[in-house]
N, C-alpha and C positions, 0 to 999 in steps of 0.2 A: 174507934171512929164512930162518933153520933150520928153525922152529916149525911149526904147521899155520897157515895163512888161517883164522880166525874167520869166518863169513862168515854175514850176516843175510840174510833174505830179506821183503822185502813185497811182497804180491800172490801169489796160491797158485792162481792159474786155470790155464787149459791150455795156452796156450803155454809157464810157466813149468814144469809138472807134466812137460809132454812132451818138453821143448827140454833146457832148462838143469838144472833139478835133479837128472837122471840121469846130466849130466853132470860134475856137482859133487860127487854122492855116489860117484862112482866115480872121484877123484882122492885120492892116500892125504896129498895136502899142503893139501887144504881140512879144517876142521870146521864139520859144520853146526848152527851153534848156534841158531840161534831162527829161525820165519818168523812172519809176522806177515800176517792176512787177515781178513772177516769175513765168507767163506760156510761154510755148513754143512760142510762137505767138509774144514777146516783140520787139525781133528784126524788124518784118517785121511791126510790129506800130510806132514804132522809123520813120523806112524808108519813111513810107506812110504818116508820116504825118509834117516829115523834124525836129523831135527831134535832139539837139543835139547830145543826147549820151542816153544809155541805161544803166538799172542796175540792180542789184536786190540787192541790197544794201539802203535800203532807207537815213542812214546818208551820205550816198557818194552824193546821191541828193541832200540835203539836204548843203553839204558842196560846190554848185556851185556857189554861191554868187544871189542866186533865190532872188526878191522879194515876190512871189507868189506861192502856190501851193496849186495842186485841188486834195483834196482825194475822192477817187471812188473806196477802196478797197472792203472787206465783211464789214456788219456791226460792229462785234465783234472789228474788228480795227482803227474804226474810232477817237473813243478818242485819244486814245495813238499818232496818229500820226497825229493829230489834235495840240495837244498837242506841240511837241515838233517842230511842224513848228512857233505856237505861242509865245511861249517862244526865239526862235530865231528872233523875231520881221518882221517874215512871216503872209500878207494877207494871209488867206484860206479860198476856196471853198472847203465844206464837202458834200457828200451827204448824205441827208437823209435815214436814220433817225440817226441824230447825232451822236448821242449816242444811249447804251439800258436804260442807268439808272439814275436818275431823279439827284441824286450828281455827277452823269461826266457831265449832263447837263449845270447846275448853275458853277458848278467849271468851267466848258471850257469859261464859257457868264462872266467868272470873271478874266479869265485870259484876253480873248480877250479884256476887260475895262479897265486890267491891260496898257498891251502893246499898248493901241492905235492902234490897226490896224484893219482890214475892216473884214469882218467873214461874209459869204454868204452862207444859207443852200437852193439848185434849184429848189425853190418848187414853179413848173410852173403858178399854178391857181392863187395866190399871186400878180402877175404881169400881168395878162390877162387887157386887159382896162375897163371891166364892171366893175369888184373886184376894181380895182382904184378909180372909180368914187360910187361904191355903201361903201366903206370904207370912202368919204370923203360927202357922206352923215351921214354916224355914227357920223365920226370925227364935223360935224355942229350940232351935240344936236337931230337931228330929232326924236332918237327914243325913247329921253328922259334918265330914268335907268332902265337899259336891268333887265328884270325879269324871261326871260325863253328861253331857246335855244332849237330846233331840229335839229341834224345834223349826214345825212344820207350820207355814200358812198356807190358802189357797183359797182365792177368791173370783166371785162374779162379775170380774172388773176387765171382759175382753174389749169390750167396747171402750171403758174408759184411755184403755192403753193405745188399744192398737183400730179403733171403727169411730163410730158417733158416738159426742161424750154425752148428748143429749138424752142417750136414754137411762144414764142413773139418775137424770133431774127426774121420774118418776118414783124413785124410793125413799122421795124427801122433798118435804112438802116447799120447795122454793117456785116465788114468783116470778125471780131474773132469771136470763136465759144459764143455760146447762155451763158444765165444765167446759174450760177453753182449752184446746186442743195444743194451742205453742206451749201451755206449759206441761202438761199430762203425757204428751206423745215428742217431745221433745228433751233428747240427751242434754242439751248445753242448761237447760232450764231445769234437770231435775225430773224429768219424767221417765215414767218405767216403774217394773213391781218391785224394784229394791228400795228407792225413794218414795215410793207411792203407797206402800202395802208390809214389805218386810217392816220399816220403818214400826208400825204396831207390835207385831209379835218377836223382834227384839227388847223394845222400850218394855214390853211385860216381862220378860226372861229376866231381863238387866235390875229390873225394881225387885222383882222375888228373889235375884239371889245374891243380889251386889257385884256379881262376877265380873271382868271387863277383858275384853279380846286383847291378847298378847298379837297373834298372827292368825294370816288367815288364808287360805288356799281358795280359791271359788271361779266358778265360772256363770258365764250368764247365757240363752237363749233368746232371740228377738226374736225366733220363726217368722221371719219374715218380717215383722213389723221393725218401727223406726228405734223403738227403746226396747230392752228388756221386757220379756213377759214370764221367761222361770230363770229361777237362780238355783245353785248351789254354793254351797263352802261347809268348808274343814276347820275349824276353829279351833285353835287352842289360846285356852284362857288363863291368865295372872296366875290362879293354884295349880298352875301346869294342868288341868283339866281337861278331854278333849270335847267337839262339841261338833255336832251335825247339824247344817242350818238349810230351807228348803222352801221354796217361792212358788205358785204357779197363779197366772190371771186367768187360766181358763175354766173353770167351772162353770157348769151354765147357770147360765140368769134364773133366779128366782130359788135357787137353793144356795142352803146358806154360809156364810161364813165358815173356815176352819181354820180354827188357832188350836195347834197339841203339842204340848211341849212335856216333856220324856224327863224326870233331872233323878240322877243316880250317885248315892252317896256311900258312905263304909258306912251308914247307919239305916237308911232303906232308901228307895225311892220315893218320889210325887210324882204323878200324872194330873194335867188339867190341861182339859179339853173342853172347848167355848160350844162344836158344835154338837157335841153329846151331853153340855154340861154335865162334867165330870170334874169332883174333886178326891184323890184317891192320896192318901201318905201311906204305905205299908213299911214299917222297919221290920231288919233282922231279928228283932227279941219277939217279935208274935205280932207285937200291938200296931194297931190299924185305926184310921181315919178316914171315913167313909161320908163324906158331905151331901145330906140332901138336898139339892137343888131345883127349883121349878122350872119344869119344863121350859123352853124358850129362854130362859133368861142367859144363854148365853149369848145373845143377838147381840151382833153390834149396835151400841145408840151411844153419845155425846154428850147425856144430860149431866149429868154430878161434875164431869171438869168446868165447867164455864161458872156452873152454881160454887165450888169449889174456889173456886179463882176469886169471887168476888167476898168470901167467906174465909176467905184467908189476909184480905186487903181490913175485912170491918173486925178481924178477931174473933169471929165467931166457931171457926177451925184454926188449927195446926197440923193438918195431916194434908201433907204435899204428898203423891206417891207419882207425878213424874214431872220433878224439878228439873232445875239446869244437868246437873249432872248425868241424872239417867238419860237426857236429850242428849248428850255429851257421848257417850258411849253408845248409844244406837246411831249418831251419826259417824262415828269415827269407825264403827264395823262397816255400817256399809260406802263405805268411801275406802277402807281397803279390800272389801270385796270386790267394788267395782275396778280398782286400780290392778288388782289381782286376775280379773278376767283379760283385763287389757293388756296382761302379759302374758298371758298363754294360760294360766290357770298357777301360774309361780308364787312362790309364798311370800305374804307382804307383811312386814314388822309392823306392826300398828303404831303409830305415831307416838313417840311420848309429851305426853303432857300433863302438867302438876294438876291437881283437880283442888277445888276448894278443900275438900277434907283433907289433902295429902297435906295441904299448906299447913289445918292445925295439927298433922302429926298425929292423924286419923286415918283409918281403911277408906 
């Protein structure tokens, strides 16, 4: 593609104000032709960030001649308008977490198969360079066949769950007001640390090792608040594998992120850990893979998917590392994790459904 990306936008709130739109209007091969919102605040995102045109119509969007569009609305809307950008043989950036439920998952990773177009869900850690390089030791055999997972998140997100979502609008530089609370602190909507938070550090588990949940045992903790603030589950995965999975939103504010995920094979383990950044592969024969990493750099940030997305639309990339599929598979675990607390902590078969690769008669 010579031309600029056309590129639509629905949802005009502040992760999209603060993340992605600054980073789209400061690419000279996108055009921002329309977004598409319905809070007060739309006009003056339009303005600030040189959109064509404003709407709160999403089929009017949608009718601009876009290549592109990036949905950043509540969760609850993500499919549907996922959906119908696809079918109109629209690339789309969705944010996570895709979907809520484990059949809009597979259906959207089968439509996107359908239409031949690009499908980007911006899940930062995914794309960090240790995760590149500690994924393409998995992908060389090292760790042989994976037999056991631990994988732990925990984050500074008590406010966004369960208090004022206004003050993470301080760790990112937006001008529209903060996180809206009906979607964030609200069950019907998708809010909670399993949709909100696990949602990441399965999506990295899922891409490093191709693995996909068979069943799932788990329970959840709202201490008190409206959604979920810790999770557990028992996982066992497709290789019969078993698998430890682990949530918490209470770490206090201003220290950082923890994504550690444990993977143990008949040929050694891997260890990677975002908040010690750590890449460790040790096998049984001796040999070892010791990653030096720079300080900080396992911090969460956003920038390479959105740059990514639009560099996979001009040709300029081929490396998708969290397509439909793997979106597919972290929302289909936590939809039986959560269906699994709702039954007392009982084990819940994980939905079957064909995956694009299954179709061609591929893992």
């Amino acid at each position: 593609m010579t031309r600029k990306v056309r590129l639509g936008a629905v949802g005009a709130g502040w992760w999209a104000t603060s993340n992605h739109f600054p980073i789209f209007a400061g690419r000279d091969d996108v055009e921002l032709v329309g977004v598409c919102g319905i809070g007060p605040e739309l006009e003056a995102v339009r303005d600030q960030f040189g959109f064509g045109m404003a709407t709160r119509d999403y089929d009017e969007l949608l009718d601009q001649g876009l290549d592109a569009v990036v949905v950043t609305t509540p969760h609850d809307l993500h499919f549907a308008q996922a959906v119908q950008a696809v079918d109109r043989g629209l690339h789309v950036l969705v944010e996570k977490p895709v979907t809520l439920h484990a059949e809009e998952g597979w259906e959207l990773a089968r439509r996107v198969e359908a239409a031949g177009v690009h499908f980007l869900a911006p899940y930062g850690w995914n794309y960090k360079p240790f995760t590149v390089e500690a994924r393409k030791l998995v992908e060389a055999g090292h760790l042989g066949e994976i037999q056991h997972v631990v994988c732990n998140m925990a984050s500074p997100t008590t406010g966004l769950f369960a208090g004022d979502t206004n003050h993470i609008r301080a760790l990112w530089d937006s001008q529209t007001s903060g996180p809206d609370p009906s979607t964030w602190q609200s069950p019907a909507r998708g809010g909670g640390y399993a949709h909100g938070q696990v949602t990441h550090s399965s999506a990295l588990l899922f891409w490093l090792t191709e693995l996909r949940a068979a069943s799932v045992m788990a329970k959840v903790s709202t201490a008190g608040a409206a959604v979920d603030l810790y999770d557990a589950a028992v996982i066992t995965f497709d290789n019969h594998a078993l698998g430890s999975l682990s949530g918490a939103a209470t770490v206090p504010d201003g220290d950082p992120y923890q994504v550690d995920l444990r993977i143990f094979g008949t040929e050694g383990m891997l260890l990677v850990d975002t908040e010690r950044e750590r890449v460790s592969l040790h096998r049984h024969d001796g040999r070892k893979w010791d990653l030096d990493i720079e300080p900080g750099a396992g911090a969460y940030e956003c920038i390479v998917p959105p740059n990514r997305f639009i560099d996979l639309i001009t040709g300029a990339s081929t490396e998708n590392n969290s397509d439909a599929t793997v979106a597919a598979r972290s929302i289909e675990l936590i939809d039986a994790m959560l269906r699994s607390s709702q039954a007392g902590g009982a084990e819940v078969r994980v939905q079957e459904h064909e995956t694009a690769d299954a179709a061609k008669g591929t893992r």
